[in-house]
C-alpha positions, -999 to +999 in steps of 0.1 A: +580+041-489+543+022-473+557+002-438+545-026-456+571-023-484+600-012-461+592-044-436+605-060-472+634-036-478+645-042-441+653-077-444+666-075-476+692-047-460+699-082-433+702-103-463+728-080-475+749-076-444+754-110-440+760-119-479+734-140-488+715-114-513+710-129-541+707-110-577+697-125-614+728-124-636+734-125-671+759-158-678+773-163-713+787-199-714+810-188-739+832-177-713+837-206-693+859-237-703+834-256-679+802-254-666+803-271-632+770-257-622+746-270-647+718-302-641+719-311-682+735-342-668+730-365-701+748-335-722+718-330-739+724-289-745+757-299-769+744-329-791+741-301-820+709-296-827+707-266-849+688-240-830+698-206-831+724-187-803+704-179-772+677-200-784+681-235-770+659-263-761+669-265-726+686-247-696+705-265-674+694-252-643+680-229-621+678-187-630+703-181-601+725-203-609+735-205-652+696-205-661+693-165-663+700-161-704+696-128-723+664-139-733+649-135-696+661-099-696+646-091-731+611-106-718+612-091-688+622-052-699+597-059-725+568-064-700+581-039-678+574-016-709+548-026-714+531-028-677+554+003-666+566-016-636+591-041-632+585-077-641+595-112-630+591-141-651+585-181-637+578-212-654+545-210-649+512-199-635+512-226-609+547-220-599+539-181-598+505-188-575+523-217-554+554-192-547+547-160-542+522-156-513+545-180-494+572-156-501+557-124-489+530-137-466+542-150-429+531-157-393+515-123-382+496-118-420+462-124-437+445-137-466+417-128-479+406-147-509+377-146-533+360-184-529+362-195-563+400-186-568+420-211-587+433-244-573+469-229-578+459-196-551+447-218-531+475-245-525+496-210-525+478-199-495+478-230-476+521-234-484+523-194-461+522-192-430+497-165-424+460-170-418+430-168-442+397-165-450+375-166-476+350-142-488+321-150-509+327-147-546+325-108-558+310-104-526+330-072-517+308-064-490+316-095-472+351-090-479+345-054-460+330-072-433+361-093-433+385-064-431+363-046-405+364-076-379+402-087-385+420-060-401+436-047-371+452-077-354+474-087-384+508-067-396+502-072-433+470-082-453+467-099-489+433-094-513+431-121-538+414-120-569+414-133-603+402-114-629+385-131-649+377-164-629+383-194-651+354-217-644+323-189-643+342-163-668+324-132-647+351-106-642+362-087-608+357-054-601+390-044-599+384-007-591+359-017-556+389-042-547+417-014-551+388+011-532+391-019-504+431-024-503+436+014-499+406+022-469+420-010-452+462-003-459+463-039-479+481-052-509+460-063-537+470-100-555+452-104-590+457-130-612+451-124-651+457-160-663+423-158-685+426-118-696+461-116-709+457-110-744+418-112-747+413-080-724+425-042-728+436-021-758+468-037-760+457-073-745+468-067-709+443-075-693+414-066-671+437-040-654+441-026-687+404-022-694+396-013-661+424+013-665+440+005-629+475-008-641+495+007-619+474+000-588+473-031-584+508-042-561+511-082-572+496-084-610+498-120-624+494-133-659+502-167-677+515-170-711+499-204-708+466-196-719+461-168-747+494-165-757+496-200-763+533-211-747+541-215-714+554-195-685+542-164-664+549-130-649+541-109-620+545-071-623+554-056-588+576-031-570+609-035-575+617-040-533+592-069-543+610-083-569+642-086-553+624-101-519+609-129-543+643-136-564+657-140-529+631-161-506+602-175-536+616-210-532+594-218-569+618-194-585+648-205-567+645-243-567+633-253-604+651-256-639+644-227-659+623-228-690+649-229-728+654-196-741+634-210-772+602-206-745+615-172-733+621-161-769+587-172-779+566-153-752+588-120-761+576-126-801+540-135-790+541-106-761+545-079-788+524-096-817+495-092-789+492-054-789+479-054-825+456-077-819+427-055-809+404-059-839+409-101-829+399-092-792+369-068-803+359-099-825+362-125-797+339-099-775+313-098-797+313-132-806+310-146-767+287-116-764+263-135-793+265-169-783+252-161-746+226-140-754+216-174-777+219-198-749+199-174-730+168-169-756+166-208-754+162-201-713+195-221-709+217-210-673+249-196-680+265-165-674+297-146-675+309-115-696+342-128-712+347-158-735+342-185-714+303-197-715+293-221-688+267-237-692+252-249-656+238-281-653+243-293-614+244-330-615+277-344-623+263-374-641+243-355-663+271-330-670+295-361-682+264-373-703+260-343-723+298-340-727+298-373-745+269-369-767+284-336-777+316-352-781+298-376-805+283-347-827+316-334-831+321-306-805+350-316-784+338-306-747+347-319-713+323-321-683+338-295-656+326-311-624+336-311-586+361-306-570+371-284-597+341-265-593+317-264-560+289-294-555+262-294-576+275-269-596+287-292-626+289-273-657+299-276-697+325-247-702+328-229-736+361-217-743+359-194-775+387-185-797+392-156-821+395-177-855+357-191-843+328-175-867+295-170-858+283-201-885+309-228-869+283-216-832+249-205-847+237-244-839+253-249-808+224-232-787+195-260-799+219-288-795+227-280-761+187-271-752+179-305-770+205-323-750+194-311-720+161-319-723+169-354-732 
């Protein structure tokens, strides 16, 4: 066991001792004459609605308290098969990004986090208590530089990546970042909200493709996005799991999601490995429509499914939005702070039942809307 993960186990072992370990359990309400524990306080869960057993349309409270149903367990062993480590499932990405670094990151700790990370990492790194810096994005030799100059006067450090990065859709390079976490003794924090089910053999991912699975210590994925539900996961060490379950205060202090959610993601989880000829489409498709854009000396970039399409001024951006809106593609200006000044972009967000004739047009009406 890494000093890193038995500075975890140790105060779990406290925790323990003084009986305030907490575990998921498995409640069936069946048993009880009354539940005294749940927040359904309109009564909601018993007006009848016809919904099969373990499949409700709400919860009643929190995981550790009656909100843990079979359901959980069947999602959860199901990813662990899947990811061949264990799994913990929240309500969502947010509440997985806003939790879990102010979990396992404290006073004494570092973050390191790739500059264009997700609003969601971010406010996650602000709520620890550790310090942070940020590199520049994919800039792993910056990040090195990083390590070099502060990697000895901190106990525990964090890498934090996403994948695929949700407003430029360029992709890490997981196998330099895990290269990095082992030369420097760190733990490496990747979040797969925009690969999970577009990415890998069996849709896990960039981890999957990249064929570094079981390397990566904190692996994050949303079923929010792809998988078209809600909720997310992080796939961990098992001391980790049971550290989080005990002191993530996302996990601990909200309402879990219906089992009808939970029941969903399980379907949708295992309809997404046989989905590869979908994913090989998608690929091919993104893979088209930027080489398009490009001929037409357009700026964009990327090497997944989402195409941005750089235009800098925000005004403009939001002008081009609407007269694309009025030709019938429904587009949004992505402008600051959700992306960095002058950096205001159109984003394409492709989809597996696209064709190439619904996009074969789209490159001359964005090059004659830009030169408007």
């Amino acid at each position: 066991m890494s000093d890193i993960l038995k500075s975890y186990q140790d105060e779990l072992d406290k925790l323990s001792q003084t009986g305030n370990l907490r575990s998921l359990k498995q409640i069936d309400e069946k048993k009880f004459k009354l539940n005294l524990s749940t927040n359904d306080y309109m009564g909601i869960a018993k007006l009848g609605l016809s919904v099969p057993e373990e499949k409700g349309m709400g919860s009643g409270s929190s995981r550790l308290l009656t909100g843990n149903f079979i359901a959980y367990k069947q999602l959860e062993d199901e990813l662990e098969n899947q990811f061949g480590s264990p799994a913990l499932f929240f309500n969502s990405g947010y509440h997985a990004n806003i939790g879990i670094l102010p979990a396992l990151a404290s006073k004494g700790d570092l973050i390191l986090s790739d500059k264009l990370n997700h609003a969601s990492i971010i406010d996650g790194i602000k709520l620890s208590d550790a310090d942070y810096h940020r590199y520049k994005h994919l800039d792993y030799a910056h990040l090195e530089r990083l390590l070099e100059k502060y990697r000895s006067n901190y106990k525990r450090v964090f890498i934090v990546s996403e994948s695929i990065f949700s407003m430029d859709g360029d992709i890490a390079d997981l196998l330099k970042l895990i290269q990095i976490k082992k030369k420097y003794e760190c733990l490496l924090y990747i979040d797969e909200a925009h690969a999970l089910g577009t990415r890998g053999e069996k849709g896990l991912g960039i981890a999957e493709e990249q064929n570094c699975l079981s390397q990566i210590d904190l692996l994050v994925g949303t079923f929010g996005k792809a998988m078209n539900s809600v909720g997310a996961y992080l796939i961990c060490n098992a001391i980790v799991k049971d550290y989080l379950i005990n002191k993530m205060r996302s996990l601990i202090f909200t309402t879990a999601l219906p089992p009808i959610s939970i029941a969903w993601n399980l379907q949708i989880l295992k309809q997404s490995r046989c989905m590869q000829q979908e994913r090989e489409h998608l690929q091919r498709l993104s893979n088209q429509l930027r080489t398009a854009l490009q001929k037409l000396g357009i700026e964009t970039g990327g090497d997944s499914n989402i195409i941005p399409i750089m235009i800098g001024d925000s005004e403009h951006c939001k002008q081009v939005a609407e007269q694309m809106q009025k030709l019938g593609y429904l587009i949004f200006p992505i402008r600051p702070p959700s992306v960095p000044p002058n950096t205001a972009r159109l984003r394409l967000s492709l989809s597996a039942d696209m064709k190439w004739a619904d996009l074969k047009e789209l490159p001359e009406v964005i090059k004659n809307l830009l030169s408007s």
